[in-house]
FISEGU-98454 format. One line per 3 residues: number of its first residue (from 1); for each residue x, y, z of C-alpha. Coordinates in nm, 2 decimals. Layout:
N
NUM = X/Y/Z; ...
This chain:
335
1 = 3.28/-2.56/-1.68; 3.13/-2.26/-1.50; 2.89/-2.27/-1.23
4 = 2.56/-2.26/-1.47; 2.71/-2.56/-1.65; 2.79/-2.71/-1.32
7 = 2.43/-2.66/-1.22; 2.34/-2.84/-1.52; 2.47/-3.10/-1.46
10 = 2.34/-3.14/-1.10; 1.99/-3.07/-1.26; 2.05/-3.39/-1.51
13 = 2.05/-3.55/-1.20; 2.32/-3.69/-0.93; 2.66/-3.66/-1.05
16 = 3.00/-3.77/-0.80; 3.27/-3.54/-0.71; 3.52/-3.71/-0.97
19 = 3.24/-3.71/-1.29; 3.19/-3.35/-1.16; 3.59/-3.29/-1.14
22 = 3.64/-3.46/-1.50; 3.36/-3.26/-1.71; 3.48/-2.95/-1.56
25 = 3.91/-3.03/-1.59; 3.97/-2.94/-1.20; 4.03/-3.15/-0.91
28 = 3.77/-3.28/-0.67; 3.87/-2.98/-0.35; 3.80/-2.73/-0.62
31 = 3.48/-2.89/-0.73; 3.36/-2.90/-0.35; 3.48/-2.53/-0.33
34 = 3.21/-2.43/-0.61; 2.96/-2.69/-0.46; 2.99/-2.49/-0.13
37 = 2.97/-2.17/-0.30; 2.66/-2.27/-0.48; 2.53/-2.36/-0.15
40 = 2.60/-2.02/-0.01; 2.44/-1.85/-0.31; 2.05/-2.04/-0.22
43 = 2.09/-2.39/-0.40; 2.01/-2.73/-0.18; 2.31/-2.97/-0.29
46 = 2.33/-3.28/-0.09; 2.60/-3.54/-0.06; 2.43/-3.86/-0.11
49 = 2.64/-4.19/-0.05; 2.76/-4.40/-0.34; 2.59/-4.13/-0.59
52 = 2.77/-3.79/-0.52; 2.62/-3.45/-0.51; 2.25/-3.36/-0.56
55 = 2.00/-3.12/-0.60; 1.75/-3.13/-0.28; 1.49/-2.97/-0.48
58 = 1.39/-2.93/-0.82; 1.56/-2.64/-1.02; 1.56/-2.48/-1.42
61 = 1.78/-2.22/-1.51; 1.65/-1.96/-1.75; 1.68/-1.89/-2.14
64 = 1.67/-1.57/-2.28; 1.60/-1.74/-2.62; 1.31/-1.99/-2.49
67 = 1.15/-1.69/-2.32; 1.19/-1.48/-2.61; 1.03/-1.79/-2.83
70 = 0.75/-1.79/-2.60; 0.64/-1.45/-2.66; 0.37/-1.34/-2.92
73 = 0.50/-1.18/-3.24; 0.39/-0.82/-3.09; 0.53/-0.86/-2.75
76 = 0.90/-0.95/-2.93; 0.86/-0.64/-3.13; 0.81/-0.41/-2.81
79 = 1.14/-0.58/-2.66; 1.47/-0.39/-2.69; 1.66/-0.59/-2.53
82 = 1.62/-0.91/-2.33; 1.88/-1.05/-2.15; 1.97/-1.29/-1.84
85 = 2.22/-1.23/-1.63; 2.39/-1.44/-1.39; 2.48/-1.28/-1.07
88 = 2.43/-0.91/-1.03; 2.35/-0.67/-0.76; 2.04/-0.56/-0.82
91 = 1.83/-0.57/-1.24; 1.69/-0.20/-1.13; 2.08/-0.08/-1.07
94 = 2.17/-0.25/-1.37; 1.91/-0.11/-1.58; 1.94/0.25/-1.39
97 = 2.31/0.24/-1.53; 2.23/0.21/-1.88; 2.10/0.43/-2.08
100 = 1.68/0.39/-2.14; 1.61/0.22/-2.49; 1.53/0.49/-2.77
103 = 1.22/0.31/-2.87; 1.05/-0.05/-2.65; 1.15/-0.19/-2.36
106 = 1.49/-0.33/-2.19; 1.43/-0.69/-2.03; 1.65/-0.77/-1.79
109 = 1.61/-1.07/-1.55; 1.90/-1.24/-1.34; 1.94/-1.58/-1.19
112 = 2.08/-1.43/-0.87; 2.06/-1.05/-0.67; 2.32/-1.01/-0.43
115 = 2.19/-0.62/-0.35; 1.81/-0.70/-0.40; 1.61/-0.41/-0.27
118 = 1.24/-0.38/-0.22; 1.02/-0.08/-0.15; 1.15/0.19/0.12
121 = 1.53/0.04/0.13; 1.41/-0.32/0.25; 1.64/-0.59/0.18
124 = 1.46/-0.83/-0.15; 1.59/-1.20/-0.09; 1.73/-1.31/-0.40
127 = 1.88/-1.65/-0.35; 2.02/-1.87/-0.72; 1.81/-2.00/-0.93
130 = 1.52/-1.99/-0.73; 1.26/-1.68/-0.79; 1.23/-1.44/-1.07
133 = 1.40/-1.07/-1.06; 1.32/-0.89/-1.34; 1.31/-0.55/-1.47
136 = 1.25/-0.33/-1.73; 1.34/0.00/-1.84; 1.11/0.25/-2.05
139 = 1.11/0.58/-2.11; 0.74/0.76/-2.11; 0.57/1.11/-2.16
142 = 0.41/1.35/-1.99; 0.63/1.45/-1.71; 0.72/1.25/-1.39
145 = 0.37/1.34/-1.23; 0.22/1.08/-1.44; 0.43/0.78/-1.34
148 = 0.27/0.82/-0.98; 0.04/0.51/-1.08; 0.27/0.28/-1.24
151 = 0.37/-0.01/-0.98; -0.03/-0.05/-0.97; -0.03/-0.07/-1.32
154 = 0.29/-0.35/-1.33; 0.12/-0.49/-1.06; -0.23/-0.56/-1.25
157 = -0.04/-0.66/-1.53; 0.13/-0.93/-1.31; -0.14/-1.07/-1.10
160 = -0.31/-1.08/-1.47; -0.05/-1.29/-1.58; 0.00/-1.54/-1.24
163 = -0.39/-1.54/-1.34; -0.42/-1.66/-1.65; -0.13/-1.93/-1.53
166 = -0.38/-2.04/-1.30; -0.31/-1.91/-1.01; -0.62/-1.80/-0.92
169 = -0.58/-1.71/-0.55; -0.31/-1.42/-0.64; -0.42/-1.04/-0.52
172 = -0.30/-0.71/-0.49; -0.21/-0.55/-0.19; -0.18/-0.14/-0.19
175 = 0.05/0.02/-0.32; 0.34/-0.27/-0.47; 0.29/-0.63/-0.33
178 = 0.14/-0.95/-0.52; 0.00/-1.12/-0.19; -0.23/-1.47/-0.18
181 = -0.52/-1.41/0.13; -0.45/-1.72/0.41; -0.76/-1.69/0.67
184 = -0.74/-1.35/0.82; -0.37/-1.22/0.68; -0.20/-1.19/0.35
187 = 0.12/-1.38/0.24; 0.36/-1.19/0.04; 0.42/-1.38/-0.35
190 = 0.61/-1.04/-0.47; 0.66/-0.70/-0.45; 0.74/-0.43/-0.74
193 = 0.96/-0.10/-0.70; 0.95/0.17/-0.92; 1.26/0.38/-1.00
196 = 1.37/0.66/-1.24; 1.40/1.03/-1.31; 1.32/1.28/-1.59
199 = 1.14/1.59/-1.67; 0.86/1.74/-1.49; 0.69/1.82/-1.75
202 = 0.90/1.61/-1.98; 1.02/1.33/-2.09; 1.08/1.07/-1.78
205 = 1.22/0.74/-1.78; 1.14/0.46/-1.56; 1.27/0.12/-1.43
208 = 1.02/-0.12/-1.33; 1.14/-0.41/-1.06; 0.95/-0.75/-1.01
211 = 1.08/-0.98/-0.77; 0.87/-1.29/-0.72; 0.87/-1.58/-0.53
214 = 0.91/-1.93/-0.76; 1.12/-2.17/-0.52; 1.21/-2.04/-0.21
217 = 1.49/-2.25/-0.08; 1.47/-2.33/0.28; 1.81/-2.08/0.34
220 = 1.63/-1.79/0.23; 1.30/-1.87/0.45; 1.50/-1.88/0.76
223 = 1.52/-1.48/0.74; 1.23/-1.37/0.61; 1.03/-1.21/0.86
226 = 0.66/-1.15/0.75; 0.41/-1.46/0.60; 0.49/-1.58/0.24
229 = 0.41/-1.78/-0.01; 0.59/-1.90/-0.32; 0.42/-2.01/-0.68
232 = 0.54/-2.38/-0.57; 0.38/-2.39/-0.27; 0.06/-2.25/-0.51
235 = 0.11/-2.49/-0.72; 0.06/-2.81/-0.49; -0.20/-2.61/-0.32
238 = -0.45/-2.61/-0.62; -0.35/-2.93/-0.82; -0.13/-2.63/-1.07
241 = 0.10/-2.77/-1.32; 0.46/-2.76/-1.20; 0.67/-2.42/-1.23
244 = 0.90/-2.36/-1.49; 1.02/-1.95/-1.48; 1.05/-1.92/-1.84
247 = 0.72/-2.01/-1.89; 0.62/-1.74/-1.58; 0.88/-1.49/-1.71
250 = 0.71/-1.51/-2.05; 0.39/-1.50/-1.93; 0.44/-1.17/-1.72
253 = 0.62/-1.02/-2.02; 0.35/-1.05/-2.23; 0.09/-0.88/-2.01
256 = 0.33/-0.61/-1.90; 0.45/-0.46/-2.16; 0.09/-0.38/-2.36
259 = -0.02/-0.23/-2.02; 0.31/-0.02/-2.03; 0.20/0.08/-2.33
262 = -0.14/0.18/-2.25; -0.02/0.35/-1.93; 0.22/0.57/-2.12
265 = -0.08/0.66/-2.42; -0.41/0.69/-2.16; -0.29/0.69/-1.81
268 = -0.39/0.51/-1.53; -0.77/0.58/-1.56; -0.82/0.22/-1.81
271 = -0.64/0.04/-1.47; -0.92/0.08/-1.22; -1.17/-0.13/-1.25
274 = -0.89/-0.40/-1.31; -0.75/-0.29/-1.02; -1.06/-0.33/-0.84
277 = -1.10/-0.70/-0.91; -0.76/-0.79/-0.77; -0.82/-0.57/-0.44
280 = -0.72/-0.74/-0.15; -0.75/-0.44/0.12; -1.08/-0.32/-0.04
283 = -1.35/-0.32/0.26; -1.05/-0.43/0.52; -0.98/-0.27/0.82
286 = -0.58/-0.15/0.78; -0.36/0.06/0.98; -0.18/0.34/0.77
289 = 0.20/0.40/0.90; 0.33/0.74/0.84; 0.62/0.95/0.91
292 = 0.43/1.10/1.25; 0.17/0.87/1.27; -0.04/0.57/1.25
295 = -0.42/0.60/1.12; -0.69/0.30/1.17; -0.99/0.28/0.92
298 = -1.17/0.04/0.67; -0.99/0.05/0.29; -1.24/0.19/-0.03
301 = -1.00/0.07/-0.28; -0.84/0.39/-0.51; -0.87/0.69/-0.64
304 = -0.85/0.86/-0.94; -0.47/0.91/-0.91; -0.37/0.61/-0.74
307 = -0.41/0.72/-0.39; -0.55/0.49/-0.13; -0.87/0.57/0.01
310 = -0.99/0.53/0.42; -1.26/0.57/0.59; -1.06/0.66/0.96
313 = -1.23/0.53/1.25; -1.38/0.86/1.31; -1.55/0.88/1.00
316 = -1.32/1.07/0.78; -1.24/1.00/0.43; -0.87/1.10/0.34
319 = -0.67/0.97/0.06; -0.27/0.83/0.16; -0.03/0.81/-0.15
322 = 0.25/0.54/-0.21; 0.57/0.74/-0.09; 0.41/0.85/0.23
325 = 0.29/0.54/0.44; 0.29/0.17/0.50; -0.02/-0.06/0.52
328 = -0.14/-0.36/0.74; -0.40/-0.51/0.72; -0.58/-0.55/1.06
331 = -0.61/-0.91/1.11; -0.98/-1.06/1.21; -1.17/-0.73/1.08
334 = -1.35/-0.63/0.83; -1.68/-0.41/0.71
């Protein structure tokens, strides 16, 4: 018995350290051995008296074939590849090693990250069976200049999908991050980070990363050090139906890779307006962090290429880009 069958039998409910210990042919020390890994790895077990080990919050594991089954005919036909895997560094490294599919898209989620990364070398939480980490690889033409607007495109396609789940509240907050609006500030759902190489002119391939927040186990919240939110806390927000990730996984699959698709053939012109209607910094007062300096103004939503625009405090219009600068919104302001 490995640890995912282990897990399964935690999730069929509480199970003793000698029912645990027979199912899996290995004494009851080696049994707590995995139970404390498991711990270590993000999963709440608890040692109840007189009924063994337990799961302190719900859990599911995901299926590579139920997810697949979920999908619409044309969505499985744009799919190379999907797979799950169970413990890996990172599904952009993964992905980044391999070569890029010939023709679709590789899907490749994990149930655990132990390198996660997010945007600018920041450290992604990735604790067991708890969020969703997925990626997917693709290649596209028309030269690495045009891939510029893609983590807005993934991220429309996402908030889309969380949408159409019925998570109404989701937004998007320039240039990579799914965020929910609490009062005055934004709490981080998920982030996106784009990776690849290729051509100028050319050919150019690209990884797309999605990292989002399902379960977050208490653990994991302990270092996380800017507001989030989680598509369970959502869910008991707004009276949503409970989580299951294959369901999620599926449904973000199915909006992301058309719009990969209609990036790649007409650019990220058809985006905008969609864009627009999921703008949570549109009309806020932000603070841009650069390299050698930090700018204060009111956000105008996009440009043409992607770019953020600002008003600056003393009136001028400039436009930052993605790879430059950070963004905050200012809390208690707005025009």
């Amino acid at each position: 018995m490995d640890d995912r069958a282990l897990l399964q039998h935690l999730i069929a409910g509480p199970a003793t350290g000698d029912a645990l210990a027979g199912a899996a042919g290995q004494t009851r020390a080696a049994v707590w051995k995995r139970i404390e890994a498991l711990r270590e790895a993000g999963v709440a077990i608890e040692a109840k008296p007189g009924r063994g080990y337990a799961l302190s919050q719900p859990l599911d594991l995901l299926d590579a074939e139920a997810i697949a089954a979920a999908l619409s005919a044309p969505t499985r036909a744009r799919l190379a590849t999907l797979e799950v895997a169970w413990s890996i560094d990172s599904t952009n490294s993964e992905l980044l090693r391999r070569p890029t599919p010939a023709q679709g898209v590789a899907a490749l989620l994990a149930e655990r990250q132990t390198g996660g990364r997010g945007r600018r070398g920041r450290v992604w939480a990735s604790p067991l069976a708890a969020h969703l980490y997925l990626s997917l690889s693709r290649s596209f033409g028309g030269g690495l200049a045009r891939l510029g607007g893609l983590s807005l495109v993934a991220g429309i396609a996402a908030a889309e999908a969380l949408q159409g789940l019925g998570y109404t509240a989701v937004r998007l907050k320039w240039p990579n991050d799914l965020v929910v609006p609490d009062g005055d500030g934004l709490r981080k759902l998920g982030g996106l980070l784009i990776e690849g190489g290729g051509e100028y002119a050319g050919p150019a391939r690209a990884v797309i990363g999605l990292g989002l927040n399902v379960r977050m186990p208490a653990s994991a919240a302990a270092s996380i050090d800017q507001p989030w939110i989680d598509l369970s806390g959502l869910s008991g927000k707004h009276g949503t139906h409970s989580v299951a990730r294959d369901g999620v996984a599926a449904a973000l699959l199915e909006r992301l890779l058309p719009a990969l698709d209609e990036f790649d053939l007409a650019g990220l012109a058809p985006f905008l307006d969609r864009y627009a209607a999921f703008d949570a910094l549109a009309g806020q007062a932000i603070s841009v962090h650069g390299a050698d300096a930090t700018h204060q103004g009111i956000a105008l939503g996009l440009a043409d290429d992607g770019a953020l625009r600002v008003r600056l405090d003393d009136g001028e219009e400039r436009r930052f880009h993605a790879g430059e600068v950070s963004v905050r919104r200012v809390q208690g302001a707005s025009r």
